[in-house]
C-alpha positions as CSV (number, residue, x, y, z in Angstrom):
1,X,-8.9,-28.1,23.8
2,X,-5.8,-28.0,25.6
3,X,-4.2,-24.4,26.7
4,X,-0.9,-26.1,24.8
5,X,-2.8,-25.9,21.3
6,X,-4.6,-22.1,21.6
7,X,-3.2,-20.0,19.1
8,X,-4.1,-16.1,19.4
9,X,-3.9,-13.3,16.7
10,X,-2.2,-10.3,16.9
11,X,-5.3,-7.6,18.3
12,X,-6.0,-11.0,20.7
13,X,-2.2,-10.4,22.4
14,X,-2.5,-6.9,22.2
15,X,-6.2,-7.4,24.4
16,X,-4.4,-9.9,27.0
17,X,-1.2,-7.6,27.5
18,X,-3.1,-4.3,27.6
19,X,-1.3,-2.9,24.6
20,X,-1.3,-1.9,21.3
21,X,-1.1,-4.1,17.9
22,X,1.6,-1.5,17.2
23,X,3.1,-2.7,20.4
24,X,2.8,-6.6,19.3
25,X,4.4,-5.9,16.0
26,X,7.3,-4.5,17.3
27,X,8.1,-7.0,19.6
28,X,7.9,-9.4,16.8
29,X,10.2,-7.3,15.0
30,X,13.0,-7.8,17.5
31,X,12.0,-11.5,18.2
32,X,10.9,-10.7,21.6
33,X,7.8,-13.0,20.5
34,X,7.6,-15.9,18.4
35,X,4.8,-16.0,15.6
36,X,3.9,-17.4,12.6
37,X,1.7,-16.9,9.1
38,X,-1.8,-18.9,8.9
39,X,-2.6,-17.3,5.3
40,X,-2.4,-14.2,5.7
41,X,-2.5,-13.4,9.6
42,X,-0.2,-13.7,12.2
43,X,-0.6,-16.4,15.0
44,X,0.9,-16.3,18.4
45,X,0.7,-19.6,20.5
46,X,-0.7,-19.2,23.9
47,X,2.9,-21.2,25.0
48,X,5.2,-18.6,23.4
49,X,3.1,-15.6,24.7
50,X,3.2,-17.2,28.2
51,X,7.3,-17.7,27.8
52,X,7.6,-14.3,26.7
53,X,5.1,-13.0,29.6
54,X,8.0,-14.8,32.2
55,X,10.9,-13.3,30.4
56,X,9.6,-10.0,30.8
57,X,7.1,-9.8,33.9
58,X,10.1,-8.1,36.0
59,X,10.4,-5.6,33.8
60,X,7.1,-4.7,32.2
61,X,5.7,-5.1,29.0
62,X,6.8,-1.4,28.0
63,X,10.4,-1.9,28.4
64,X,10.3,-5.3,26.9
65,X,8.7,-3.7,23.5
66,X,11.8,-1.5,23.4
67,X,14.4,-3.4,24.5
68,X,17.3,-4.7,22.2
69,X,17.9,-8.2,21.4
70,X,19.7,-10.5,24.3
71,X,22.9,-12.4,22.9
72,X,20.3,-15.6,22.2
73,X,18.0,-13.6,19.9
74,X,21.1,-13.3,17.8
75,X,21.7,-16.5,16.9
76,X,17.9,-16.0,15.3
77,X,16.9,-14.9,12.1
78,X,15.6,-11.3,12.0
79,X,11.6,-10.4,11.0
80,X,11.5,-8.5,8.4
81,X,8.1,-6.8,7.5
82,X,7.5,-6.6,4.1
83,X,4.1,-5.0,3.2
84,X,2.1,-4.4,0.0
85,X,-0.9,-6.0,-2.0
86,X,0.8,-7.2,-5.2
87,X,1.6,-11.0,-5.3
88,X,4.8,-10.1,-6.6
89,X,6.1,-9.1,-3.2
90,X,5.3,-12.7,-2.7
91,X,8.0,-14.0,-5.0
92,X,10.4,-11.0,-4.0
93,X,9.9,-12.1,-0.3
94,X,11.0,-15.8,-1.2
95,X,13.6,-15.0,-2.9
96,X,15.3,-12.9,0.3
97,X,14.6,-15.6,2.3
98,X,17.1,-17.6,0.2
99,X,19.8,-15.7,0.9
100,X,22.5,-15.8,3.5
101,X,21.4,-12.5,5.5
102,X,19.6,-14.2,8.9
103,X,16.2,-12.8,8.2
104,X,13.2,-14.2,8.0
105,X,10.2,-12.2,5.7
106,X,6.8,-11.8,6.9
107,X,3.9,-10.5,4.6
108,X,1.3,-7.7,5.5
109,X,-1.3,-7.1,2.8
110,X,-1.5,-3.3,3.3
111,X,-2.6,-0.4,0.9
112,X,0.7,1.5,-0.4
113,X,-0.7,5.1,2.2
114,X,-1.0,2.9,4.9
115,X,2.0,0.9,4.6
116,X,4.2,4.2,4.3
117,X,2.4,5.3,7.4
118,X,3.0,1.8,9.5
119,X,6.8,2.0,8.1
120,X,6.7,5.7,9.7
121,X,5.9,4.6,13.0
122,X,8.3,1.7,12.5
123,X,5.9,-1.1,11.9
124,X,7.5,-2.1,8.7
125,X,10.6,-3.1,7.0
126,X,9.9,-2.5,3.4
127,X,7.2,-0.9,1.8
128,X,5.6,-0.9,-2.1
129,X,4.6,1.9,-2.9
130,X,2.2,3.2,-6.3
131,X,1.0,6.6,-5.0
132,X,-0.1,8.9,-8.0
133,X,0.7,12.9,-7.4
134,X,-1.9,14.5,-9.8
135,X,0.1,18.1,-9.0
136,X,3.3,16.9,-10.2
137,X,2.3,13.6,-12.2
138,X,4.6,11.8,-10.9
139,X,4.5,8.6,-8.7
140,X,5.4,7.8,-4.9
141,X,8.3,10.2,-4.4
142,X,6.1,13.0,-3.3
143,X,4.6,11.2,-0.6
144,X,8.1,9.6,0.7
145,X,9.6,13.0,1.4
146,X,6.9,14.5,2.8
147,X,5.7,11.7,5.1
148,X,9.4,10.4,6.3
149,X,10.4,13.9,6.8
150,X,13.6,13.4,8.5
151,X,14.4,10.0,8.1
152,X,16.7,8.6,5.7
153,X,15.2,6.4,3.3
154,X,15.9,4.9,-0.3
155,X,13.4,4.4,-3.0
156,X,14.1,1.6,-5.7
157,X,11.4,0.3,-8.5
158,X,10.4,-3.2,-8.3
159,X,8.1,-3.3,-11.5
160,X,5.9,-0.7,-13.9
161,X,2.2,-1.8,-14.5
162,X,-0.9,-0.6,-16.0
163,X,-3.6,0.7,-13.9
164,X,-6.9,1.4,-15.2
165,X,-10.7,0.7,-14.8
166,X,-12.8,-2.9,-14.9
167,X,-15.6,-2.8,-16.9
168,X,-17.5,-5.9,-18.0
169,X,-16.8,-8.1,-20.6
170,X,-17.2,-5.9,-24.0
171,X,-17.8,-3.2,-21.9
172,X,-21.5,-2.8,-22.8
173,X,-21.9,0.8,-21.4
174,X,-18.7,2.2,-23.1
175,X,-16.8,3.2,-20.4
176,X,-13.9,5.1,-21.9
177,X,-12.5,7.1,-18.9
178,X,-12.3,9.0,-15.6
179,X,-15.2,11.6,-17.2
180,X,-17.5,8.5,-17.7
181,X,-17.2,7.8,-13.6
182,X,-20.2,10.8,-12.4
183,X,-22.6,9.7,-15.6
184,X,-25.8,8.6,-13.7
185,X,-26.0,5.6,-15.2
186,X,-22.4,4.2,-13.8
187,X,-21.7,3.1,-10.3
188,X,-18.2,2.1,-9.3
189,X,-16.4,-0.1,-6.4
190,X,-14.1,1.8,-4.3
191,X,-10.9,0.6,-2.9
192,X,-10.0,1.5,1.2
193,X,-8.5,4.6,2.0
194,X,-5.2,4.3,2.1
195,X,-4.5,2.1,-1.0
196,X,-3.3,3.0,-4.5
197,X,-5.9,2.4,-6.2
198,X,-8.1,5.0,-4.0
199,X,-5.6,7.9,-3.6
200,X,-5.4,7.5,-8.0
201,X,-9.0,8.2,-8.0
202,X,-9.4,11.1,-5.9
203,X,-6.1,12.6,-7.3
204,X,-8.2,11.8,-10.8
205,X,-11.3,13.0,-9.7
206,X,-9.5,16.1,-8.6
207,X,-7.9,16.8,-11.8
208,X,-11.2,16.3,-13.6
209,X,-13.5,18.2,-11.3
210,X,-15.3,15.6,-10.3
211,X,-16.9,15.7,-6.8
212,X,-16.7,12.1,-5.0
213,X,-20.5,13.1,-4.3
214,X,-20.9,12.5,-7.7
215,X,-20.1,9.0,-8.4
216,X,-22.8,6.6,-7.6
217,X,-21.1,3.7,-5.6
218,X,-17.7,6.1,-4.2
219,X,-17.9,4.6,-0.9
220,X,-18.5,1.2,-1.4
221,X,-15.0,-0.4,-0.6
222,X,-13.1,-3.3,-1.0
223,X,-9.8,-4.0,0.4
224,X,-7.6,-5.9,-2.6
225,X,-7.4,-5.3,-6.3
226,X,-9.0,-8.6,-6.9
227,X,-12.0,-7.5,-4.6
228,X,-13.3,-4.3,-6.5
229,X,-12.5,-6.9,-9.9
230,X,-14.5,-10.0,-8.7
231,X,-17.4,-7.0,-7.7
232,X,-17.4,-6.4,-11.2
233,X,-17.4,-9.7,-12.4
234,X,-20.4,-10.5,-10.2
235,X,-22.8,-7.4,-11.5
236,X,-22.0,-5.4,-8.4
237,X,-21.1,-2.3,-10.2
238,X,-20.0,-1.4,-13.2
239,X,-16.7,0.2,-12.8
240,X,-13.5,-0.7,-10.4
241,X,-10.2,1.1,-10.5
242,X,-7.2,-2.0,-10.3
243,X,-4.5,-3.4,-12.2
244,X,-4.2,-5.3,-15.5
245,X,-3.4,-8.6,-13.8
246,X,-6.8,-8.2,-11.6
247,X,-8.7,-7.8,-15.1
248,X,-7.3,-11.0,-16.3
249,X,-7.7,-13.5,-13.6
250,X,-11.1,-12.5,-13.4
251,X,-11.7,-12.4,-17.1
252,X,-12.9,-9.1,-17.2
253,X,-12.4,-6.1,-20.0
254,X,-9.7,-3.7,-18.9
255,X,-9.0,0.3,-19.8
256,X,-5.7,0.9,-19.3
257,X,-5.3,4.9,-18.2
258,X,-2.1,5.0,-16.4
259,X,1.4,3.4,-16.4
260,X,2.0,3.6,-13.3
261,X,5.4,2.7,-10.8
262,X,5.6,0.2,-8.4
263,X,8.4,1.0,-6.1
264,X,10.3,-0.6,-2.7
265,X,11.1,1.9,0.1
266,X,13.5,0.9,3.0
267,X,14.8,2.7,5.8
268,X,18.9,4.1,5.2
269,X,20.0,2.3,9.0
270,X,23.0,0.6,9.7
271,X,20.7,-2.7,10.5
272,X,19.7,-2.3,6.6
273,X,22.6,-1.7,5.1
274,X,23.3,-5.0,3.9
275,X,19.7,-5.8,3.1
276,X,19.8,-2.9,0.4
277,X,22.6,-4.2,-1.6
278,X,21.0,-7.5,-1.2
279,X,18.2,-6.5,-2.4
280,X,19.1,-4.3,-5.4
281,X,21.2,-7.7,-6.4
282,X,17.9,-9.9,-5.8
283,X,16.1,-7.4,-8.1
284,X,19.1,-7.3,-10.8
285,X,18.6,-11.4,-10.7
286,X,17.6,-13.1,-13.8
287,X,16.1,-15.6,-11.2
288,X,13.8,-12.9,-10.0
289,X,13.2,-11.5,-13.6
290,X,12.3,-14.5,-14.9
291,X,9.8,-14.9,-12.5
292,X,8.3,-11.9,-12.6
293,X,8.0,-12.0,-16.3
294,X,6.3,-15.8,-16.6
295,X,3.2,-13.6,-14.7
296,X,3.1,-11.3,-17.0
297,X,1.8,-7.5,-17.1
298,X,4.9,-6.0,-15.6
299,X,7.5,-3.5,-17.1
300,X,10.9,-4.5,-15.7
301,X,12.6,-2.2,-17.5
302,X,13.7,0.0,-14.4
303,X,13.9,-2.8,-12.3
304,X,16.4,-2.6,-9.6
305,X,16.8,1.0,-10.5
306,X,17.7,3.8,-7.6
307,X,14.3,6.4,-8.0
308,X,15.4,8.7,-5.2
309,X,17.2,8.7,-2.0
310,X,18.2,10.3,0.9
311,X,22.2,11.3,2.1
């Protein structure tokens, strides 16, 4: 194969430059590097790493992370790191890159925790958040203020949605609730740390008394909502905590517990400024709405709405 067709992913460039994926990101965040989406990873070609490896070997790869765009990088549009699971980010992202605002969305598939965290050390643009807070029974806020402690941010709601446990089809051992999850005669799928779906157990399990040493299957793990639902589907457990629209897909029997909120947090910066009123008119759309709706499962009742923000 010719060096003209290698493609590398992103912990590849962070091995060759000595840095790390952090690192990567960022550059592509200020279009010091060009990339581009197979599925769902990110591809560098071996000839844009090599441009960008002239543009910058006078001045080493730390400055050139940190750097601000030259006058050229203007006149391209701006990456803007959108990160979250649900597939309605999907049609949210499309619909921004419609607009007139010179920026171009790229898609990470990242738990709601670890997505606050990666906006946090200024890996991403926009985050979704559905965090549960079993001390205040509330949703995401909580975790905003204390984790961007300092920072101005905004929170808006995208969508509500039921979360809930997957049980198989008729449920056949009557799985009514977060009690049923330390019987001895249940075992569960667990979802990564870091997502939703996991922290809503533990604060659960917390609330119940239920020691995570007590669930038969708490740290098996898979990474997506569809994951811990197609586990079910094929006999791997019995129980999985997800989202209605996981349930239906895989034609499974669904126990809705929680309504919980879905919600979009950006940073309050003068870069995002017009990005927030863009977005809070893209989430106002019927376009958008209609959309959404044709998938069914969501609320879209506080859609667009202002949760919280800073001033």
């Amino acid at each position: 194969m010719s060096d003209h067709n290698i493609s590398y992913t992103i912990e590849e460039v962070a091995a060759l430059l000595k840095v790390s994926k952090l690192t990567v990101y960022d550059l592509i965040k200020k279009n010091e590097l060009t990339s581009y989406r197979v599925g769902r990873q990110m591809r560098v070609d071996s000839t844009d790493l090599e441009s960008y490896k002239l543009r910058t070997k006078n001045r080493g790869v730390h400055q050139a992370a940190h750097s601000n765009k030259d006058s050229n990088n203007l006149l391209n549009p701006r990456t803007f790191v959108i990160s979250g699971q649900d597939i309605a980010l999907d049609l949210l992202a499309k619909q921004l890159e419609k607009e007139e605002m010179n920026i171009r969305p790229l898609r990470l598939y990242t738990g709601s925790l670890n997505s606050l965290i990666s906006m946090y050390q200024n890996q991403c643009d926009l985050v979704s958040l559905h965090l549960f807070d079993g001390d205040t029974g509330t949703y995401n806020i909580p975790y905003v203020k204390k984790i961007m402690t300092g920072i101005p941010f905004i929170v808006i709601n995208f969508l509500s949605r039921w979360a809930g446990l997957y049980v198989q089809k008729g449920n056949p051992k009557n799985i009514s609730g977060w009690m049923d999850l330390n019987r001895d005669d249940i075992s569960i799928i667990n979802r990564e740390k870091g997502a939703g779906a996991r922290v809503l157990l533990d604060e659960q399990l917390r609330i119940h008394g239920i020691r995570s040493v007590e669930v038969n299957g708490y740290s098996l793990e898979e990474t997506s909502h569809l994951a811990v639902a197609a586990a079910i589907k094929g006999e791997k457990a019995d129980v999985g905590i997800g989202i209605e629209h996981a349930a239906k897909i895989t034609d499974l029997d669904f126990i809705p517990l929680i309504k919980e909120r879905y919600d979009l947090v950006l940073l309050k910066t003068e870069e995002n400024a017009a990005i927030i009123e863009k977005l809070k008119e893209t989430l106002s759309s019927s376009e958008l709405k209609k959309e959404l709706k044709m998938m069914g499962d969501y609320d879209l009742t506080e859609t667009g709405k202002v949760i919280f923000e800073t001033f």
